[in-house]
C-alpha positions as YAML, in Angstrom:
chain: A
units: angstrom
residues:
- id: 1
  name: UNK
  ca: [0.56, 65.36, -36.95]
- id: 2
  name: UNK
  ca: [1.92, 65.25, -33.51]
- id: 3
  name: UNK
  ca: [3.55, 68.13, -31.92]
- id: 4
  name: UNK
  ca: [7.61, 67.83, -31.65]
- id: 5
  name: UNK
  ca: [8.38, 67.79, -35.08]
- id: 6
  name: UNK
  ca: [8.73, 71.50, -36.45]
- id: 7
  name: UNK
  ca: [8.89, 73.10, -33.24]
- id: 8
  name: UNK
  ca: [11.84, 72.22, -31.23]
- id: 9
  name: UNK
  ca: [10.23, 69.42, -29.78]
- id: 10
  name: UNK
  ca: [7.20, 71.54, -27.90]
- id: 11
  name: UNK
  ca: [4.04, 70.04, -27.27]
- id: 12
  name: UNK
  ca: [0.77, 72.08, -27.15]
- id: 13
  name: UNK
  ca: [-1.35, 71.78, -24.24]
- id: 14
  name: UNK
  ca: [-4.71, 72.94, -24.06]
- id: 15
  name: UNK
  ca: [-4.19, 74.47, -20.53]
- id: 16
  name: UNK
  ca: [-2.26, 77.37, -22.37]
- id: 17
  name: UNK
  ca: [-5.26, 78.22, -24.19]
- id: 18
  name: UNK
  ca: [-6.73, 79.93, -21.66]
- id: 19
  name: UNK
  ca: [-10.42, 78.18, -21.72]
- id: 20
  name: UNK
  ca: [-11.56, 76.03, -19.46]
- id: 21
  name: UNK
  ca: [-10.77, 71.96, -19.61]
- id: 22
  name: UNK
  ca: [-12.34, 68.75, -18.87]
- id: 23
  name: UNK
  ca: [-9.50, 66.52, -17.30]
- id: 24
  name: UNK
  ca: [-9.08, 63.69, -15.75]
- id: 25
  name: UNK
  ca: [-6.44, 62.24, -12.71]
- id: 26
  name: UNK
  ca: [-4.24, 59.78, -12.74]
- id: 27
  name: UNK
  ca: [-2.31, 58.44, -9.55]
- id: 28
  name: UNK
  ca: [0.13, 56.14, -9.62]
- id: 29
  name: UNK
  ca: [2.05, 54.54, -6.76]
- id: 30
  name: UNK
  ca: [5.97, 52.44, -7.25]
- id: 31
  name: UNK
  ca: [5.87, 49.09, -6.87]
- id: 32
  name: UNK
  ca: [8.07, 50.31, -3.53]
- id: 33
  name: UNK
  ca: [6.79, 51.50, -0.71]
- id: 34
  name: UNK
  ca: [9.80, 53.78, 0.16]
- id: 35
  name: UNK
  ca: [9.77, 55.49, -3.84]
- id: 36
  name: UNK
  ca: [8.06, 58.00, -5.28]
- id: 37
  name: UNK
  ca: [5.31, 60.14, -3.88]
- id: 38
  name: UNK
  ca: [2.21, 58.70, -2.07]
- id: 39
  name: UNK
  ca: [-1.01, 58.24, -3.56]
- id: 40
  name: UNK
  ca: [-3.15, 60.65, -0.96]
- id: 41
  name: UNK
  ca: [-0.13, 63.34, -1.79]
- id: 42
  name: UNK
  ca: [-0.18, 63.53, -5.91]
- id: 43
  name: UNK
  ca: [-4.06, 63.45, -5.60]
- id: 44
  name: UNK
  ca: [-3.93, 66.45, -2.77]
- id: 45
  name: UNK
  ca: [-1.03, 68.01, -5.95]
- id: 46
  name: UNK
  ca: [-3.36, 67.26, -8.63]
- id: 47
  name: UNK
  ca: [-6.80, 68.98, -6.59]
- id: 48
  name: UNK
  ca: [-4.60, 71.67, -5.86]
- id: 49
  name: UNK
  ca: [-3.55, 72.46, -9.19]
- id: 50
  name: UNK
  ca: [-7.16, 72.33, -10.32]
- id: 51
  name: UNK
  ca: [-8.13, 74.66, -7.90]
- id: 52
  name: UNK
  ca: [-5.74, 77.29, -8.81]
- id: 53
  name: UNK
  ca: [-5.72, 76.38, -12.49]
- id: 54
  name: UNK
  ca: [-9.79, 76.61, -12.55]
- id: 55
  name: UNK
  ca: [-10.05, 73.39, -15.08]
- id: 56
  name: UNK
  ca: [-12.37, 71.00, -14.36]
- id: 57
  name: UNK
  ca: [-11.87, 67.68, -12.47]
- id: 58
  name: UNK
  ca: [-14.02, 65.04, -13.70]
- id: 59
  name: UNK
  ca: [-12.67, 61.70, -12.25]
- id: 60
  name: UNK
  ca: [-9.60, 60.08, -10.85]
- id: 61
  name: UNK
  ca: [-8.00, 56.70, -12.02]
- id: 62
  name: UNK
  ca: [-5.52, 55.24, -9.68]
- id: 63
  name: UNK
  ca: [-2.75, 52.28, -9.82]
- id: 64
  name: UNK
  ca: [-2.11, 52.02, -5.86]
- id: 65
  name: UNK
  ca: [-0.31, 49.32, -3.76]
- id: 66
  name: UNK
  ca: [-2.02, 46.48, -2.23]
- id: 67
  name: UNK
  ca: [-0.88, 44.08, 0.00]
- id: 68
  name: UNK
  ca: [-0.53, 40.46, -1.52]
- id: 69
  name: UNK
  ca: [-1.18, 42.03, -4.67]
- id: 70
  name: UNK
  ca: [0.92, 42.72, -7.74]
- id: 71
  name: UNK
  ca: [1.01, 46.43, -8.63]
- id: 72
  name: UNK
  ca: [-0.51, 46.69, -11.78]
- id: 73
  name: UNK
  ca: [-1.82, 49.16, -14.93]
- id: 74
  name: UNK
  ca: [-5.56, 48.36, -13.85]
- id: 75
  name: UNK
  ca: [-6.13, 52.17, -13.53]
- id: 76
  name: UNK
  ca: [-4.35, 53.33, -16.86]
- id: 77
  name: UNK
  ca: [-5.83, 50.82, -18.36]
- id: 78
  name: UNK
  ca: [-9.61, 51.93, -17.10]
- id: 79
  name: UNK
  ca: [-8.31, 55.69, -17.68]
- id: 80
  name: UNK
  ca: [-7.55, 54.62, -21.93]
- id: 81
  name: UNK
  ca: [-11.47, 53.02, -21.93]
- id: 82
  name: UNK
  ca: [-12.68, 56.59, -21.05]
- id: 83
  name: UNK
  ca: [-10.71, 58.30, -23.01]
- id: 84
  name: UNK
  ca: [-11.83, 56.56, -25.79]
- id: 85
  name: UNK
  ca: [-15.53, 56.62, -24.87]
- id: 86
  name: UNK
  ca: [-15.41, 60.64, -23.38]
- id: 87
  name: UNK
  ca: [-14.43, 64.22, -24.71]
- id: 88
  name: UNK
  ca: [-12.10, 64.07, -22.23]
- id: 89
  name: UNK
  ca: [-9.31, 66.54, -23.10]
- id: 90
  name: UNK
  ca: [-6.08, 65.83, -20.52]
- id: 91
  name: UNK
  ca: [-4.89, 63.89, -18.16]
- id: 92
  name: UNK
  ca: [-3.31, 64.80, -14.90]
- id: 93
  name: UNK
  ca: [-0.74, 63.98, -12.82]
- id: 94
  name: UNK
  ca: [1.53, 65.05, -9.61]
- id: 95
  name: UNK
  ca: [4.58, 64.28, -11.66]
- id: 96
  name: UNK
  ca: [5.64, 63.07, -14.93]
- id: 97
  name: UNK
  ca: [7.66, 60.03, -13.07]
- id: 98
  name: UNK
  ca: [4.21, 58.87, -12.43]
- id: 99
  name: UNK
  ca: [3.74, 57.73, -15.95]
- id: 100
  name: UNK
  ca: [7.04, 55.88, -15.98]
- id: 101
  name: UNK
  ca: [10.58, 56.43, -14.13]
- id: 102
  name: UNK
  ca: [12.13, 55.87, -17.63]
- id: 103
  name: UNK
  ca: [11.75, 59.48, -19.94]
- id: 104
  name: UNK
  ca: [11.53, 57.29, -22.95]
- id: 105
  name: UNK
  ca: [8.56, 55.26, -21.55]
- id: 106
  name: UNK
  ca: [7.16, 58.80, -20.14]
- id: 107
  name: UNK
  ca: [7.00, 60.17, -24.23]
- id: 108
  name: UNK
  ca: [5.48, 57.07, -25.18]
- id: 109
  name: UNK
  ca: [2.61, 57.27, -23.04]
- id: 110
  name: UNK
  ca: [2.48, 60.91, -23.86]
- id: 111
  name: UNK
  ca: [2.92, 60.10, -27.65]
- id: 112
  name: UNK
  ca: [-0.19, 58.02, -27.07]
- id: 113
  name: UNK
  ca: [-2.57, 60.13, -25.20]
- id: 114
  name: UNK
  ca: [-1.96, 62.76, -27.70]
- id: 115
  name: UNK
  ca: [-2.75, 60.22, -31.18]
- id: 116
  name: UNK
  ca: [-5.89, 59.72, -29.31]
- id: 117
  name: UNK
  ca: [-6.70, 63.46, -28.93]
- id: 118
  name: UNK
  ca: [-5.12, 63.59, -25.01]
- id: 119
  name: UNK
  ca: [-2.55, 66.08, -23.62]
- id: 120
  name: UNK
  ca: [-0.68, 65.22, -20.33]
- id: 121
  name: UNK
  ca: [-0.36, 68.10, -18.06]
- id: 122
  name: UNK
  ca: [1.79, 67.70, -14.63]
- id: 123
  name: UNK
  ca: [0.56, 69.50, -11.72]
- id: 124
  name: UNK
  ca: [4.56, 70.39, -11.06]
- id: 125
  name: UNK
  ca: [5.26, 73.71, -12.88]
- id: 126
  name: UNK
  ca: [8.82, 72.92, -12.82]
- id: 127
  name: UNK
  ca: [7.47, 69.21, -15.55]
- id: 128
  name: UNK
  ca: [5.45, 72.10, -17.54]
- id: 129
  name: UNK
  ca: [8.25, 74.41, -18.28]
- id: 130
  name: UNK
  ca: [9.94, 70.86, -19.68]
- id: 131
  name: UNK
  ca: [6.93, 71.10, -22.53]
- id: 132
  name: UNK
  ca: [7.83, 74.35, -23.72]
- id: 133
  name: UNK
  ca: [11.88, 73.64, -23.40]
- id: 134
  name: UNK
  ca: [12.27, 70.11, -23.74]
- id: 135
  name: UNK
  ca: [15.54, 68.67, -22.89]
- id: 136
  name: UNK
  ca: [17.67, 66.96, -25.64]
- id: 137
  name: UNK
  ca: [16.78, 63.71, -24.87]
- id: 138
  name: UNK
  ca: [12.81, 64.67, -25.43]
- id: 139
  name: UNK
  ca: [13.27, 66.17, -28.49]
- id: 140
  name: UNK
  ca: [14.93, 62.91, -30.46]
- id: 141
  name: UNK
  ca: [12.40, 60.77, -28.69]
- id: 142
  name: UNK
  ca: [9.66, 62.85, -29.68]
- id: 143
  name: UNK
  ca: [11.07, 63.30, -33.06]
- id: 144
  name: UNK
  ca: [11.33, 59.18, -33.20]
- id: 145
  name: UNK
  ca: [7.72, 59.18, -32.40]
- id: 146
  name: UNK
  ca: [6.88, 60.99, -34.96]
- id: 147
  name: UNK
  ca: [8.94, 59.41, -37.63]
- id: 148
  name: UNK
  ca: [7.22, 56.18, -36.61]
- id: 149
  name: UNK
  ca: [3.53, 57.81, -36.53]
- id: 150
  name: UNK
  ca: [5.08, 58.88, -40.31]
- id: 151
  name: UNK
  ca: [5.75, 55.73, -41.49]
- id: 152
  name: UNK
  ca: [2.82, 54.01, -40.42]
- id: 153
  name: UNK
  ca: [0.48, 56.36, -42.06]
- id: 154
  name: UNK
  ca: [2.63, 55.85, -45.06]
- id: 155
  name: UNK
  ca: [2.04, 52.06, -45.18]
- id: 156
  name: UNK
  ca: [-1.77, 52.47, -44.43]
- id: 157
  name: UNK
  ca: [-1.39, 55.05, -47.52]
- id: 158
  name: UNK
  ca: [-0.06, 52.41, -49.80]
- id: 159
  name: UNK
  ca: [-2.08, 49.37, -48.66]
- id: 160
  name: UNK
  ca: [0.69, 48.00, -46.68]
- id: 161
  name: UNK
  ca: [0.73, 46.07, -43.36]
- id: 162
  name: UNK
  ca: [-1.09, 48.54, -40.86]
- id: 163
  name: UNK
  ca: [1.96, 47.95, -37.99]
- id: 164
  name: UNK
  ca: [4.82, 50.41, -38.37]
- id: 165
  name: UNK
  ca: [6.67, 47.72, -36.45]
- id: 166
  name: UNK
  ca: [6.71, 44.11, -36.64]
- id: 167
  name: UNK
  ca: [3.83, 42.59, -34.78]
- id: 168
  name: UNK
  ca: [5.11, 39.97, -32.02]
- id: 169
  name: UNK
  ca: [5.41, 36.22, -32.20]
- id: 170
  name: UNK
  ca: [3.23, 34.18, -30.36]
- id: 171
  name: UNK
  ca: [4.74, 30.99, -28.84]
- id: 172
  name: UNK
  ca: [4.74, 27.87, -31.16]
- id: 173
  name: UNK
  ca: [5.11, 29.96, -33.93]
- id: 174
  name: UNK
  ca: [7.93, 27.54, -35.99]
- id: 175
  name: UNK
  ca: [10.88, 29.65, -37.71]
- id: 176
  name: UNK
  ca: [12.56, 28.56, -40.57]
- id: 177
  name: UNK
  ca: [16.11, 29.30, -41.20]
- id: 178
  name: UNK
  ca: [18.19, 28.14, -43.95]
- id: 179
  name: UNK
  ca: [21.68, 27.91, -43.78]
- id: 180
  name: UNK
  ca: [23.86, 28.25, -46.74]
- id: 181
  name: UNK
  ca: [27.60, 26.95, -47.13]
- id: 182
  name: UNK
  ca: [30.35, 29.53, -47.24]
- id: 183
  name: UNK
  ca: [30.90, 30.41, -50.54]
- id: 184
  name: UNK
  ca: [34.55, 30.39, -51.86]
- id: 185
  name: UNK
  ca: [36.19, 33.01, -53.86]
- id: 186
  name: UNK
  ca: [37.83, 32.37, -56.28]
- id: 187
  name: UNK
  ca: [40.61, 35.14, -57.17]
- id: 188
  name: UNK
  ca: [39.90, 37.52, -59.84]
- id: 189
  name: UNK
  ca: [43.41, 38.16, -60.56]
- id: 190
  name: UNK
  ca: [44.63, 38.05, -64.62]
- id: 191
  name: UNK
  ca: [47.48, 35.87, -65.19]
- id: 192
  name: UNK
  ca: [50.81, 37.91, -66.48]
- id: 193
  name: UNK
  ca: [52.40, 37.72, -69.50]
...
């Protein structure tokens, strides 16, 4: 089961444990050239951090402007192949605002790394204290997450549909609705004597 659910909302990392770790960098630039933090700075934050933290810095994946080009999830993409084909055991970043500007889309991708075995870890120590004393907000996403990891599991456990939510439509897919006639009441009301 995930972390978040018994705990306040806390997440374990593996950088608390005091052994070394085999992680992995992730850089991400806005689609804005006058937001967020430049590529060459969060990797110079993330080699620093791995310097001082003494884990282990095994590659870098990076989503980085391009002019003419579309900014896109090339790199996160690449970074979930690994993942899934390495014993890699976190992923770092300058900031958490690298994953997404939006907190709720930053606990998804979190939610995800961790199901496959992942923990995020921002090279900010400011982010990091947010693990161990989540805000509000974090907690009831985290706690969604976990309801919906919960209820998946439960319909894999009874042979259900393996989606906890509905899969999407594809386009020319017909639907059907029916529409009925108002139905009248009639009053229910005895006559009088």
């Amino acid at each position: 089961m995930l972390a978040g659910d018994e705990d306040g909302g806390r997440v374990d990392h593996p950088i608390t444990t005091g052994t070394q770790v085999r992680v992995v960098g992730y850089v991400r630039e806005s689609p804005h050239p006058d937001d967020g933090i430049p590529a060459f700075v969060q990797g110079e934050k993330i080699r620093g951090w791995s310097r001082t933290s003494g884990h282990q810095l095994l590659a870098w994946f990076q989503d980085v402007r391009q002019e003419g080009h579309h900014l896109s999830r090339d790199g996160f993409k690449a970074l979930l192949q690994q993942v899934e084909r390495s014993d890699i055991e976190a992923v770092v970043v300058a900031d958490l605002a690298v994953l997404a500007s939006d907190i709720t889309i930053q606990e998804i991708v979190m939610w995800d790394l961790r199901l496959r075995g992942v923990s995020v870890i921002s090279a900010d120590p400011a982010e990091m204290r947010q693990f161990d004393d989540p805000s509000t907000a974090r907690i009831v996403i985290r706690d969604l997450l976990v309801r919906v990891e919960e209820y998946r599991e439960f319909l894999e456990s009874t042979n259900g549909p393996s989606r906890a939510l509905p899969a999407q439509r594809t386009a020319g897919q017909e639907v059907i609705v029916e529409l009925l006639p108002p139905v009248e009441h009639r009053s229910q009301e005895r006559p009088t004597n």
